[in-house]
N, C-alpha and C positions, 0 to 999 in steps of 0.2 A: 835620375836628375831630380833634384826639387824642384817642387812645383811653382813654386814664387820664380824660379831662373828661369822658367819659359817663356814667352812671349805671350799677349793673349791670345793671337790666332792658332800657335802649338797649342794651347790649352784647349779651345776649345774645341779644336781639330780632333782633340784625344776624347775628349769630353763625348763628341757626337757620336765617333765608333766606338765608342763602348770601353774604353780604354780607362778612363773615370769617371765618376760620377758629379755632378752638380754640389751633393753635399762635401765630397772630401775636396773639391776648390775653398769650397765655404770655409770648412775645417780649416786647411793650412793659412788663408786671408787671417782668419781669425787668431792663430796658432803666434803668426806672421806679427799682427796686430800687439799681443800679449806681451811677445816680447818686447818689440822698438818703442811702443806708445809711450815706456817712462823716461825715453831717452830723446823721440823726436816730439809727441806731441801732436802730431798731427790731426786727430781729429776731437772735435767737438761732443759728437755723439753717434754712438752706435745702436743698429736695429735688429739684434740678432734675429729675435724672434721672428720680424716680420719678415726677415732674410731667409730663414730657413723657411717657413711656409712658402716663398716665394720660390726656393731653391727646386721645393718637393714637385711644385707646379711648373716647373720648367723642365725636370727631367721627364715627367711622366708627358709633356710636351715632345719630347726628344724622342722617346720608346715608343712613343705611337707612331713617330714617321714624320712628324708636324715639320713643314719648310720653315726653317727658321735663318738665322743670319750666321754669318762665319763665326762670329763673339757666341753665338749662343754657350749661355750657362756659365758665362765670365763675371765673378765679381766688381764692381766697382763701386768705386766715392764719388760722391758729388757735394761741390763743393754749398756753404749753407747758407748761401744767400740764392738756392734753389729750391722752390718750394717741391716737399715732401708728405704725401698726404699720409697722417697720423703721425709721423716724425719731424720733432721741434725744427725751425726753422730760424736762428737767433742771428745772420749776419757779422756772427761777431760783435754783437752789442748789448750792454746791459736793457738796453729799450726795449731789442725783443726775446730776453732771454726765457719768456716761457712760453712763446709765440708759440701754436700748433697747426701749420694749415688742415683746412677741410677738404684741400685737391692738391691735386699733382702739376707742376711744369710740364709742359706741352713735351717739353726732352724727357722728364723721367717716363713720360706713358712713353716714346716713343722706346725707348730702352728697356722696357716691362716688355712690349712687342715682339720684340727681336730675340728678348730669350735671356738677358743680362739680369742681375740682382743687385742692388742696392744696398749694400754691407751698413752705410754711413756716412754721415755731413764732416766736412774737411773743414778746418779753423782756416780763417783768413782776417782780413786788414777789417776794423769793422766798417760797415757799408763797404766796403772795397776801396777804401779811401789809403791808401797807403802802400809801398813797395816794400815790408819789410815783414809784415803779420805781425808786426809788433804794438800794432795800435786794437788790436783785439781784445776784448776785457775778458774773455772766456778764457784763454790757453796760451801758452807759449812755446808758440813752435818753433824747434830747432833742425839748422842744416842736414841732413844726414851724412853728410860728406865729411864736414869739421861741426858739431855740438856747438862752437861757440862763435858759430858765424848765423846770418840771418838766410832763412827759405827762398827770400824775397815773397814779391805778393801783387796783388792784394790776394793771390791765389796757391800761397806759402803752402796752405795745408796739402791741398792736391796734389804740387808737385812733390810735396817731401814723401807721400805718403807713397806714390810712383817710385822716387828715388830708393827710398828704403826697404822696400821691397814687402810692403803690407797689402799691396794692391796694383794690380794690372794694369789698371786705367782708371781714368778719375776725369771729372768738367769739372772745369773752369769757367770764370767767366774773363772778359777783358774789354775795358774800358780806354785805356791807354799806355797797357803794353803787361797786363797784369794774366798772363797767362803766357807770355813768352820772357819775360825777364825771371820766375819763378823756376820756369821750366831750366835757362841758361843757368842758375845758380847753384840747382840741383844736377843737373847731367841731364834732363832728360829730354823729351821730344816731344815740343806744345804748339798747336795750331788754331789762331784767332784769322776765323773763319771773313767771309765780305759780308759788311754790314748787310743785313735783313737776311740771308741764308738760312739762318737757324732762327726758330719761333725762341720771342724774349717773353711769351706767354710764361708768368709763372718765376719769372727773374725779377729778384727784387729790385728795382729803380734805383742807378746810380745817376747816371746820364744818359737820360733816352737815346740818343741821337750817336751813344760812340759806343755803349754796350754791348757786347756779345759773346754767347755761352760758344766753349770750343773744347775740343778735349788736350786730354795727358796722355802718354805714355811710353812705352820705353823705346820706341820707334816710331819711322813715319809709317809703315806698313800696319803696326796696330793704330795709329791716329785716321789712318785711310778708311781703315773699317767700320770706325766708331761713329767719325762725320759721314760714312755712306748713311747710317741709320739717323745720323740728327736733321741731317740736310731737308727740304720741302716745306712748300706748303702748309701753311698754320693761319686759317681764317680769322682766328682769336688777334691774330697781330697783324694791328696795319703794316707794318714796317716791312711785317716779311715778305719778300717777293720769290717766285714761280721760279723755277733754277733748274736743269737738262740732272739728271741723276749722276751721282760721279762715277766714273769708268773708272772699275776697281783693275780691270784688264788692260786700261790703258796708262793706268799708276804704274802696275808691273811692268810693262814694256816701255818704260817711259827710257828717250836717250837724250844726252847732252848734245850730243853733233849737231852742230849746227843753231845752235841755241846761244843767243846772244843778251850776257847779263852786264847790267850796268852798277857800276861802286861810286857812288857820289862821291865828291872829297871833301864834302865838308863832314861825312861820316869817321872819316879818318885826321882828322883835327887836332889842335890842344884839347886835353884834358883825359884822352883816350888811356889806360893803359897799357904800357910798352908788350908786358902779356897776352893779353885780351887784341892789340893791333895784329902781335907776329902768328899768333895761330888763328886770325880769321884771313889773315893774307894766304898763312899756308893753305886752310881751305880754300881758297880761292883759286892757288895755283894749281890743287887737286881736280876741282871742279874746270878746269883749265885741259889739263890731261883727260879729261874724261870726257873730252870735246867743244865745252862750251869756248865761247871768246868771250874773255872779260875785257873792258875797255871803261875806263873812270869815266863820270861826265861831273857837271856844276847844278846842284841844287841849292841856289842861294836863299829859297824863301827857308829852308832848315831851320836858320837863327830864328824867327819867328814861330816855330811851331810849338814850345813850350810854352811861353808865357798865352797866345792865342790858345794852346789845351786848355789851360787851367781855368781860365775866362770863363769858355764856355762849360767848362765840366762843372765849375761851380754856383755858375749861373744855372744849372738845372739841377745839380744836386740840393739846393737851396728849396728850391722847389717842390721836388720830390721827395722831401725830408719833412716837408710842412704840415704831413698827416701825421705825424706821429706827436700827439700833444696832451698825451697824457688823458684824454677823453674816450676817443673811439676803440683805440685794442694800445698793447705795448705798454711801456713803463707806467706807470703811475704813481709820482711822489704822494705818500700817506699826509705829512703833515701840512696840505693847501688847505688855505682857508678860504680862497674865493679861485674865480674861474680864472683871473689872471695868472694868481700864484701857483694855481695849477698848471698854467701853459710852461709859467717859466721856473720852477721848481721842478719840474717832470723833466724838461728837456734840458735843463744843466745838469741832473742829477745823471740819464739817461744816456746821453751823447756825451763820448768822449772829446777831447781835446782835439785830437785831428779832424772831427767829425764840424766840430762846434766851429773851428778856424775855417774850415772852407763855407760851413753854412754863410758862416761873417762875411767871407768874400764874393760867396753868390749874392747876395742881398745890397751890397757893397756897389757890383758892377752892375747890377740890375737898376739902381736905386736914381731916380730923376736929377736931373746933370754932369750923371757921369756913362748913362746908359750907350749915347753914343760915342764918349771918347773910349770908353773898353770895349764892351759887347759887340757895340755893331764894328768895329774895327777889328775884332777878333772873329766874328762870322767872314769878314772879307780876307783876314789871311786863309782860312781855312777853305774860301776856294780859289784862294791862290796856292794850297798844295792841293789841291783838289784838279787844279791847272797844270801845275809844275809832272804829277805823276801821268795824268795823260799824255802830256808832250813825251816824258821818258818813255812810254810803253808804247809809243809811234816808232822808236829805236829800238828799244831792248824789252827781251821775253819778262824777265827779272830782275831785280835789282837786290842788290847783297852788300849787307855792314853788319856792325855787331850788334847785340842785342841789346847788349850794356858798358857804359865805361869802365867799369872795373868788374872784377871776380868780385862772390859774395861779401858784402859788409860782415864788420862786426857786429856784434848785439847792442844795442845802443847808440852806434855810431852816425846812423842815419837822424833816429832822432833827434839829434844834439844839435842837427842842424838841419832843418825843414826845405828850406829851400834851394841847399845842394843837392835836397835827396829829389825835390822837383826837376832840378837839371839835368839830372842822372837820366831823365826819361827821353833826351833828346832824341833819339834814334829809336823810339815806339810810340810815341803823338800821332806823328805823321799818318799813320798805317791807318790811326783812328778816325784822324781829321778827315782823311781822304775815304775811308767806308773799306780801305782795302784788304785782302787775303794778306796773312805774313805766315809763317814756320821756324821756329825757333828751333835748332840743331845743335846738340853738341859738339865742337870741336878742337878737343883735346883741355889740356890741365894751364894754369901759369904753375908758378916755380914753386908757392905751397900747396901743390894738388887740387886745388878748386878748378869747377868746372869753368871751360868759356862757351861762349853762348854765339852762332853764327845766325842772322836771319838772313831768311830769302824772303822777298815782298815781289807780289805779283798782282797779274790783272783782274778785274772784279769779275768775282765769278770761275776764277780759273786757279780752283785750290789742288786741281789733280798735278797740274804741271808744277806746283810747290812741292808736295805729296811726293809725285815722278821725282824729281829731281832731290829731292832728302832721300827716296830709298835708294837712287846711283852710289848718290855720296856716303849712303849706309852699308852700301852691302862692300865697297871698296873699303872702307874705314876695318870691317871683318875683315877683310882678306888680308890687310897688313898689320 
């Protein structure tokens, strides 16, 4: 069998008994890489060298007996708005394209830990501003399912590079919905963890308050193992909070009996894809057979939770964008001739177009007489779903829709219209506004082969029972 078709836990399962080694994973990733890269695109940049050194030092880890993690000696991407110590860090942006951190994200060190290697940074939307990776000035990454469809994003690179089989596993991050709507477009299997779980030590700043780094991969049983190691404690980040270890033993034995999930209806609404509706029902009647009770309820604050995302994502990406001015590190336009022209020749030059329109609308809705008719009215819908998902999780374990209204866009098609491709995020806001666990699952094709995208959204903190309940639904999906 080749070794890109295994899963990462078969991988590294062979890896530990001796069956292969660290460097020939590295090999075929790279091998893997060589081929797809001129057709998908997917990453930014690679570290071979530091990869192999790093390879050398995790098998001689391995031969001496060292307790390491189930993934030990599995390559992975991470996506490049993760800081990389000695490897560029450019978010997809001309601003930081020759950016080099001097340390590592709390997650790469926890992933050096465990025994994993770091192949490469994955292209994405730049600052993560975007659902297509098409707002990237680095790279143009393509579907790997149809070439002339789009990744989605902002975490395009990681999931294609999962889908195309250059790599095992890859992080992402996700802000509001940018690691499970990439994962639905590619086929694969992406988990945007409960706000504060995973340390954002070392993630570059989209939106404090809805960010969070989660993995890829070609199942929920490798996504299980990857968040066992991201999951804890990180003092560097206020945000992150003390979390029970996840029960990799209770992911396995995880059953639907008895498990009661709830399908809002305004998830199922106009503008749904007739596709994209009938194979997340069929999953639904699956997950049905395999014990659960599904039962519809009414999630009316729904219609609110786009326009209240963007509010608030832009009101802090605004924010967090305001260090980059041409002064202290990042772009720097040559021909300023005073400190002003320097601010504002660096950062047109610097920031893209997508980038540049939300800074406009954070500054916009932050701005003295409109602060409280946007802002503070969008921090109160957001704990009106903050509200709305507690009442449902008083009734049901889960709650299940799709991930996205349609299968993969065209290349350009989202572009053309900005604000469609905002409403497109209806059904992955929410998960953000509220701090919640979601899991993004493939299930099954529409009528030109593209994948569709099911999520399951659960209670904070309780990513095993998303986890459990993607591996029912996966290992059934095997068996027929």
């Amino acid at each position: 069998m080749e070794l890109l078709e295994l899963t990462a836990l078969e991988l590294s399962a062979k890896i530990r008994v001796g069956e292969l080694t660290v460097r020939e994973a590295l090999d075929a990733a790279y091998r893997a890489i060589e081929l797809e890269e001129p057709r998908i695109h997917a990453f930014v940049s690679l570290c071979k060298e530091q990869a192999y050194a790093e390879a050398l030092s995790v098998q001689e880890r391995i031969d001496a007996g060292e307790e390491l993690s189930p993934l030990a000696g599995v390559p992975i991407a991470v996506k490049d708005n993760i800081c990389t110590k000695g490897v560029r860090t450019t978010c997809g942006s001309r601003m930081l394209e020759g950016f080099t951190p001097t340390y590592n994200a709390h997650v790469v060190d926890l992933l050096e830990q465990a025994g994993l290697v770091v192949i490469g940074k994955t292209n994405m939307d730049e600052f993560a501003m975007g659902s297509t990776t098409e707002t990237s000035a680095l790279a143009d990454t393509r579907n790997p399912v149809d070439a002339e469809r789009v990744p989605g994003g902002s975490s395009g690179g990681s999931a294609a590079a999962v889908a195309a089989g250059e790599v095992w596993l890859a992080l992402g991050s996700d802000t509001g919905g940018s690691i499970r709507q990439p994962s639905a477009f590619c086929g694969v299997t992406g988990l945007k963890p409960t706000y504060g779980s995973v340390s954002r030590y070392g993630l570059v700043a989209y939106a404090s308050s809805l960010d969070q780094i989660g993995p890829i991969g070609k199942n929920a049983a490798d996504c299980a193992a990857l968040y066992a190691i991201l999951r804890g404690k990180d003092q560097r980040d206020a945000s992150n909070m003390e979390a029970e270890p996840l029960d990799i033993a209770a992911v396995e034995g995880y059953r639907l009996t008895g498990k009661k999930i709830g399908m809002p209806r305004e998830f199922f609404g106009e503008g749904l894809q007739a596709d994209v509706a009938a194979r997340v029902q069929e999953a639904a009647e699956k997950l049905a057979g395999l014990g659960a009770e599904m039962e519809e309820f009414d999630l009316p604050v729904a219609k609110y939770a786009v326009p209240a995302y963007y509010i608030i994502a832009c009101a802090e990406a605004c924010s967090n964008l305001s260090r980059y001015d041409g002064i202290k590190y990042g772009f720097s336009a040559p021909e300023s001739e005073d400190l002003r022209s320097a601010y504002v020749n660096s950062r047109s030059q610097g920031f893209g177009m997508e980038v540049k329109r939300r800074i406009m609308l954070g500054n916009f809705v932050l701005s003295s007489g409109y602060y409280d008719s946007y802002y503070k009215k969008a921090l109160q819908v957001k704990r009106l779903v903050q509200d709305a998902f507690t009442r449902a999780f008083e009734k049901y374990d889960m709650v299940l829709g799709p991930v996205y209204p349609t299968t993969a866009l065209k290349r350009g098609e989202g572009l053309s219209d900005p604000l469609k491709l905002y409403l497109g995020d209806i059904y992955t806001v929410m998960v953000n506004l509220a701090g919640l666990p979601a899991i993004a699952l493939p299930c099954g094709a529409d009528a030109d082969g593209l994948p569709v995208g099911l999520q399951l959204i659960g209670k904070p903190f309780d990513e095993g029972s998303l986890l459990g309940a993607g591996r029912v639904y996966q290992r059934k999906a095997q068996e027929n």
